[in-house]
N, C-alpha and C positions, 0 to 999 in steps of 0.2 A: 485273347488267349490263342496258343498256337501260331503265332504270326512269327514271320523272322524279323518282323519291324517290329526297332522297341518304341520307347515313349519318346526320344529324343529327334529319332528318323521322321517318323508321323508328326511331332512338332514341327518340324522342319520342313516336311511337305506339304503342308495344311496352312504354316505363315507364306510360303511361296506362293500357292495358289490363292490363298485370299487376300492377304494383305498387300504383295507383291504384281497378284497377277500374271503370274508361271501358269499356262496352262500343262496341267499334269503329262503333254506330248512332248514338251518342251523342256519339262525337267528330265525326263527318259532320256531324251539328249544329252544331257549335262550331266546325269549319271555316266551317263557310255563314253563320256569323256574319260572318266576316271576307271573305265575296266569295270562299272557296274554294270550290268545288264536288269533293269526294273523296266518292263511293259510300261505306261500308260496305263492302260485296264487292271492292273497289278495296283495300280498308284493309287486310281478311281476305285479300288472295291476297298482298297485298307484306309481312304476316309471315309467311306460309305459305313465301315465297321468302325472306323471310331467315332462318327457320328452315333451311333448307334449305342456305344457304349457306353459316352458323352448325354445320351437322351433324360435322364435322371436331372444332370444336371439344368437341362432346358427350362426343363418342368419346374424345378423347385425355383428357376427366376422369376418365369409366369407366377408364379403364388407370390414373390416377395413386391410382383405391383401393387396388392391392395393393401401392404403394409409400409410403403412408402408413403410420401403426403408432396413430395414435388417432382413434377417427373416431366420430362420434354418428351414428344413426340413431333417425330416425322416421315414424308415418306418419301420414294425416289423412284422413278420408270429404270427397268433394268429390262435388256434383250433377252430373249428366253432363245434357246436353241430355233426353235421353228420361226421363222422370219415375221410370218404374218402377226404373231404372237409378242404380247409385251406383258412385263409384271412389275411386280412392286416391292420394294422393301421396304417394309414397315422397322421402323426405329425408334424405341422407346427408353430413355437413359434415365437413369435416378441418380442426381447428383447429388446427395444427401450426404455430410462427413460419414464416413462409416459404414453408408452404404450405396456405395456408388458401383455401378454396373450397367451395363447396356443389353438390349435383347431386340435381337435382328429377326422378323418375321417374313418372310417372303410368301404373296398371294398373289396371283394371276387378274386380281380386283383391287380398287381404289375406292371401291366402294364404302362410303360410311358404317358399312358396318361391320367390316374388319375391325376398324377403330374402336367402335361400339362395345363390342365381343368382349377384344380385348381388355376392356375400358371397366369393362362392366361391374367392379368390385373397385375399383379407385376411389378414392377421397382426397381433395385437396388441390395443390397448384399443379397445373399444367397450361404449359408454355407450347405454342401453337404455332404456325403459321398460319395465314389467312385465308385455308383452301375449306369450302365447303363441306367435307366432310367428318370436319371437327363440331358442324354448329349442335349437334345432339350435346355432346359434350360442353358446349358454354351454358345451353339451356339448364343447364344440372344445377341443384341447388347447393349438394357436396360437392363440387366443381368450381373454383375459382382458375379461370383461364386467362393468361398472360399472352401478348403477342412477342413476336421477334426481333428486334432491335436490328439484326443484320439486315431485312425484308424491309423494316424501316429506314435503316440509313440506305439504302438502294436507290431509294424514291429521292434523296435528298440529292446523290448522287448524279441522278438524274438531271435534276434542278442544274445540278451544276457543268456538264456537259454541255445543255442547250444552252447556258450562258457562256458558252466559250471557255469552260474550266476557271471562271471566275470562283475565285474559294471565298472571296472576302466578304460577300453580300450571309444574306440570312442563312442559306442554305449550307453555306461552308460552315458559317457557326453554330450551328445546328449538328451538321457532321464531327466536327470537335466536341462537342458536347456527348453526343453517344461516342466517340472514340474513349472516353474518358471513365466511358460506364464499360 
């Protein structure tokens, strides 16, 4: 409300910055190209308010985890402004026909019990990676956990570098065989 940016500007700002990776000083620039004059700090508070806006919507994804039954998780080290400092984007996707959607969590921890939290009303398949702070979540007995097939063909990959990119032994046809899946 009150904003001179409508829904289509702030689309447009928000897929730049995230999906593109414009940081919001840089699009300033790219305005001023065209005779707009938009701050930065101007760019940064009208996604900060449409996050804000957008918050409802968050929330009601967090609730639609414990009504899915197969769902991937993962996470990823992301720079935080302060050097010394690293964080995490937790990644959680429901790839169910019908209802598929993703919900991007970002914490300053990797700790299992982000996961946990999160976790904590699930039922059903979830597809893992092999990092240690999914093991609370295989121990579950509503829990059936799946590994990664990408994580696995790596290994197989592997195999096959140290053999001089030989594809034809086991490990190539092993590779063909998850290519296929």
């Amino acid at each position: 409300q009150k904003s001179k940016a409508g829904a289509a500007l702030l689309s447009e700002i928000i897929l730049a910055k995230y999906r593109y990776h414009l940081p919001f000083y840089r699009q300033s620039k790219i305005f001023a190209t065209h005779n707009i004059t938009l701050s930065a700090n101007t760019l940064g508070a009208w996604v900060m308010r449409a996050a804000e806006a957008l918050a409802p919507l968050g929330e009601a994804f967090w609730r639609q985890l414990a009504e899915v039954t197969v769902l991937q998780a993962d996470e990823t080290p992301v720079k935080v402004l302060n050097p010394e400092k690293k964080g995490y984007m937790w990644l959680y996707h429901s790839y169910l026909p019908g209802k598929r959607f993703v919900v991007f969590d970002f914490n300053l921890s990797r700790s299992a019990a982000v996961v946990n939290e999160r976790l904590r009303d699930f039922q059903g398949l979830l597809q893992t990676d092999g990092y240690s702070g999914y093991n609370t979540q295989r121990r579950r007995s509503d829990v059936t956990t799946l590994g990664c097939w990408d994580h696995c063909r790596r290994k197989f990959m592997d195999v096959i570098k140290a053999c001089g990119n030989n594809k034809s032994g086991k490990a190539g046809k092993m590779v063909d065989k998850i290519q296929k899946l």
